[in-house]
C-alpha positions as CSV (number, residue, x, y, z in Angstrom):
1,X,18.8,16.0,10.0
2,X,19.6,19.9,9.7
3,X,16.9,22.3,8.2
4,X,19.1,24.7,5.9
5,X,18.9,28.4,5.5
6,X,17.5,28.4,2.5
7,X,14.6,25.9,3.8
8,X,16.1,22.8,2.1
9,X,16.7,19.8,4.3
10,X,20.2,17.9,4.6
11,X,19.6,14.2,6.1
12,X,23.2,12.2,7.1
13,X,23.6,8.4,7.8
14,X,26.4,7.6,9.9
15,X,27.8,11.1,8.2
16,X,26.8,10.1,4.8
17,X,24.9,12.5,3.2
18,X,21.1,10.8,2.0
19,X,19.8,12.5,-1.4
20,X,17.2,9.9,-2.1
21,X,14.2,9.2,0.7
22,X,14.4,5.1,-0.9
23,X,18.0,5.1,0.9
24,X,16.2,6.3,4.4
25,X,13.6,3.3,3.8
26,X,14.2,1.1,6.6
27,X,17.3,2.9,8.8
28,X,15.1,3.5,11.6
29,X,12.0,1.7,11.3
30,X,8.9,3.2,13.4
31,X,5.6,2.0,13.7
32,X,3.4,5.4,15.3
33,X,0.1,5.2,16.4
34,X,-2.0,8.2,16.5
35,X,-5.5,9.1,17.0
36,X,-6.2,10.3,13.6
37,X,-5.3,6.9,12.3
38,X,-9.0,5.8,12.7
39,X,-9.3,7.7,9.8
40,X,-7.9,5.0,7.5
41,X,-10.8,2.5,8.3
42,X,-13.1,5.0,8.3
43,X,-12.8,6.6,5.5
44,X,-11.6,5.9,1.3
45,X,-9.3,3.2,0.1
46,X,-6.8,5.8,-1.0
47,X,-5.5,5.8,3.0
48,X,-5.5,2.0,3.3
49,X,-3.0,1.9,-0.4
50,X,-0.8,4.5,1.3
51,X,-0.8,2.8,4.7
52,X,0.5,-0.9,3.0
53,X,2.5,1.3,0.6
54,X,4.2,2.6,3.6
55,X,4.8,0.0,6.3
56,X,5.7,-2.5,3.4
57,X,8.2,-0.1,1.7
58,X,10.0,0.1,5.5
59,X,10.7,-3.4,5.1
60,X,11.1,-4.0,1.8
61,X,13.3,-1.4,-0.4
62,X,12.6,-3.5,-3.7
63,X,9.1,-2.9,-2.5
64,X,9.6,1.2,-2.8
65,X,11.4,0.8,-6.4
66,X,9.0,-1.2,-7.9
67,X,6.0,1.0,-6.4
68,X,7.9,4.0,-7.7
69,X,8.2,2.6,-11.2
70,X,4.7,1.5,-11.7
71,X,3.4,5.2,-10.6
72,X,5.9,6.8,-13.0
73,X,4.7,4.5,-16.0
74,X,0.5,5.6,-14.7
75,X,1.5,9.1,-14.7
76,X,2.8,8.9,-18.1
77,X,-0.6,6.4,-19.5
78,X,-2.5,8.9,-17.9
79,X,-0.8,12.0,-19.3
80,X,-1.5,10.2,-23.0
81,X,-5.2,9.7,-22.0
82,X,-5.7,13.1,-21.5
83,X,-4.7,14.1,-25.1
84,X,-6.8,14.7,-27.3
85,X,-5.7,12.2,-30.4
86,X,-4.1,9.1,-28.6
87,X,-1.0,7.9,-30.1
88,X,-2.1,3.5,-30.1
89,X,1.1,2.2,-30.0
90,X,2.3,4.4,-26.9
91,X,-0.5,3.7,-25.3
92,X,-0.2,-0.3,-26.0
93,X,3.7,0.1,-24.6
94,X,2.5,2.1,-21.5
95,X,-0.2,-1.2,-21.1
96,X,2.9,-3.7,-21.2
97,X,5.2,-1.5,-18.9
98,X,2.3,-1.3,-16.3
99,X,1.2,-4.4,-16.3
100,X,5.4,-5.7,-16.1
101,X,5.4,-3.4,-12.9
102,X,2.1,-4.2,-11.5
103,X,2.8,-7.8,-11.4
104,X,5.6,-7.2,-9.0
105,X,3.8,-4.6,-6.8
106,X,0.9,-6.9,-6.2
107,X,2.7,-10.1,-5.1
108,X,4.7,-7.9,-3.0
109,X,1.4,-6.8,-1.5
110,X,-0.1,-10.6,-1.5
111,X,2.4,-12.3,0.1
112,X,3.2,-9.5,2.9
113,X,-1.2,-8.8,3.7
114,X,-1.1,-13.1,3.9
115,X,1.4,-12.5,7.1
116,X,-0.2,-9.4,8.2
117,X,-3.5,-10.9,8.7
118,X,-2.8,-13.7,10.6
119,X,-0.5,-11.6,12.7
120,X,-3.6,-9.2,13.1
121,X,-5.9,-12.0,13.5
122,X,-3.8,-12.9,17.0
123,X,-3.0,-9.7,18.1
124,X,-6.4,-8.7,18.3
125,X,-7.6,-11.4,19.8
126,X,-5.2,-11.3,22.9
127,X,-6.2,-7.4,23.6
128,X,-10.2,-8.3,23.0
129,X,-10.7,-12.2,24.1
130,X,-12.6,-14.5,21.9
131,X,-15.9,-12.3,21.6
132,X,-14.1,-10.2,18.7
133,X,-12.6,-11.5,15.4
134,X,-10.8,-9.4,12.7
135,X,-10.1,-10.1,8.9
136,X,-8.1,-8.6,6.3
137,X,-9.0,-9.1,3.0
138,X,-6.7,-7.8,0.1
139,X,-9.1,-6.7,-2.6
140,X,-7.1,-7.1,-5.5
141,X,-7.2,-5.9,-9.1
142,X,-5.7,-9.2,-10.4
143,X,-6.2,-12.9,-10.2
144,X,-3.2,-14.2,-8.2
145,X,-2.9,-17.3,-9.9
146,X,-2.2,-15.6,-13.1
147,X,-1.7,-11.9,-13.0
148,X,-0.2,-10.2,-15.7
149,X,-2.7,-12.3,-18.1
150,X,-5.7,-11.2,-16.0
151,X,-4.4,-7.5,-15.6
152,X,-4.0,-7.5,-19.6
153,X,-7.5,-8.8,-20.4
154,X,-9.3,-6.3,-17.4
155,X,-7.2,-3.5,-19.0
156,X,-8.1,-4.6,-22.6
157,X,-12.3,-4.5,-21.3
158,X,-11.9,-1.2,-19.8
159,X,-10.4,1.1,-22.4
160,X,-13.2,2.2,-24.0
161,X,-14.1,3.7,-20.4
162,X,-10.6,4.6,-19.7
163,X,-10.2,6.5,-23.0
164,X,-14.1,8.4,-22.5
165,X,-13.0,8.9,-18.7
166,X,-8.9,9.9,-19.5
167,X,-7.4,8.1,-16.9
168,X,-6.4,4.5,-16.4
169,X,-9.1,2.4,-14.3
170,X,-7.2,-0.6,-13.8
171,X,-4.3,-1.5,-11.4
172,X,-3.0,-1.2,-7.8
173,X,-3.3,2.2,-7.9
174,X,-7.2,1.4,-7.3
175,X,-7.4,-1.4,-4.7
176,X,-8.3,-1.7,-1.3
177,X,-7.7,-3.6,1.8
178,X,-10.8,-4.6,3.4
179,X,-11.3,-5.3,7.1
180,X,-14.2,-6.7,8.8
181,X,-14.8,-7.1,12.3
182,X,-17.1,-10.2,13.0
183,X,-17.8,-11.1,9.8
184,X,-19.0,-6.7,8.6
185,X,-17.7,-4.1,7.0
186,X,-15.2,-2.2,10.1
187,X,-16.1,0.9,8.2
188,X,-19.8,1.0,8.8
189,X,-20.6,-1.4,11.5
190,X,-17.8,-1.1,14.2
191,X,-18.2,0.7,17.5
192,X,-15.4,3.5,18.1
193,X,-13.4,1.0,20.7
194,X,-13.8,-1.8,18.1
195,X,-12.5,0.8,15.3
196,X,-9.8,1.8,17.7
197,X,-8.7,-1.8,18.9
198,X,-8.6,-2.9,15.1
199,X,-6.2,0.1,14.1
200,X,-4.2,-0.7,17.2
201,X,-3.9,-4.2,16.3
202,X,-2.7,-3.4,12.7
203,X,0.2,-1.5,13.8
204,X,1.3,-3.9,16.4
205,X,1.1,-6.6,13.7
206,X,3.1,-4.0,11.5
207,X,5.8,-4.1,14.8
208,X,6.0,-7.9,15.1
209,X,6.1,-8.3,11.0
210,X,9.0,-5.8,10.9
211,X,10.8,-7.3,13.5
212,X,10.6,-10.8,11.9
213,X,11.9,-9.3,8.6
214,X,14.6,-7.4,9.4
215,X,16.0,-9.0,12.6
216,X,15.7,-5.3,14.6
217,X,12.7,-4.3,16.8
218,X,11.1,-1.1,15.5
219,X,10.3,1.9,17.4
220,X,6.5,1.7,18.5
221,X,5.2,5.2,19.4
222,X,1.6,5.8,20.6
């Protein structure tokens, strides 16, 4: 990597030069833990969605195109709710589009949080013993078993709200995952060393997930 002159950045790949960050997804996967990473139990669910959206996208590159195409089909819905006479149609055609593309993100997210908790789950238990137990729970904005038809019908019941409010209220733009310790809420229950063991257990999980999916043990800074 070279910073230019001119302040722009020029990234090469075996001397190929990268123009899009989805083609640096997953050439050298690290998994860094830092101190201000507490921070994402602690505090909103908007650090958690980043969090998944990162690590997953690092294994996954399908998962970083589909994320990318469901944001770019909620900027432009939300763009239309902010006018002041909405067009119906367009904004029935940004519905389909987003629900098309939020199917995929969300199974994406289902079936990779299934392996990351149980990987969690064990990790955490061999750094605390069996006084300690950690869950993740993925608090989706669909039911699994049928997603685009539940993601229509919760769209459908909130756009009164969505139209009064100007910005869309449904999707995986606005879920969360959820982590308990013993059965309560990590984020207002847990001790500092219990916050600190969970996050460090999440990342190792992240490091034993990665190295199951792509074959290559990641780099694990602390």
């Amino acid at each position: 990597a070279k910073l230019l002159k001119d302040e722009r950045r020029m990234i090469k790949v075996n001397g190929l030069p990268i123009r899009r960050i989805a083609d640096l997804m997953g050439v050298i996967n690290t998994i860094v833990f830092a101190p201000e990473d507490l921070r994402v139990i602690k505090e909103g669910p908007s650090l958690r969605r980043r969090l998944m959206d990162l690590e997953i996208s690092k294994i996954k590159k399908s998962y970083y195109f589909d994320l990318q195409q469901y944001h770019m089909v909620l900027r432009n819905k939300n763009r239309l709710l902010k006018n002041e006479k909405i067009d119906d149609v367009l904004l029935e055609t940004y519905n389909d589009e987003l629900v098309r593309h939020a199917g995929k993100v969300i199974l994406h997210r289902h079936e990779f949080l299934a392996q990351l908790n149980r990987q969690t789950a064990s990790v955490f238990q061999e750094l605390s013993g069996d006084d300690w137990t950690i869950e993740l729970n993925y608090e989706c904005c669909a039911d699994i078993g049928n997603i685009e038809d539940s993601l229509t019908n919760r769209i459908a019941n909130q756009e009164r709200r969505e139209r009064e409010q100007r910005v869309a209220l449904v999707g995986p733009h606005r879920e969360d995952l959820g982590i308990l310790i013993n059965g309560k809420e990590a984020k207002t229950f847990a001790s500092q060393g219990q916050l600190r063991m969970a996050m460090l257990s999440i990342k190792l999980a992240f490091a034993k997930l990665a190295e199951e999916m792509s074959g290559e043990r990641p780099i694990l800074l602390l």
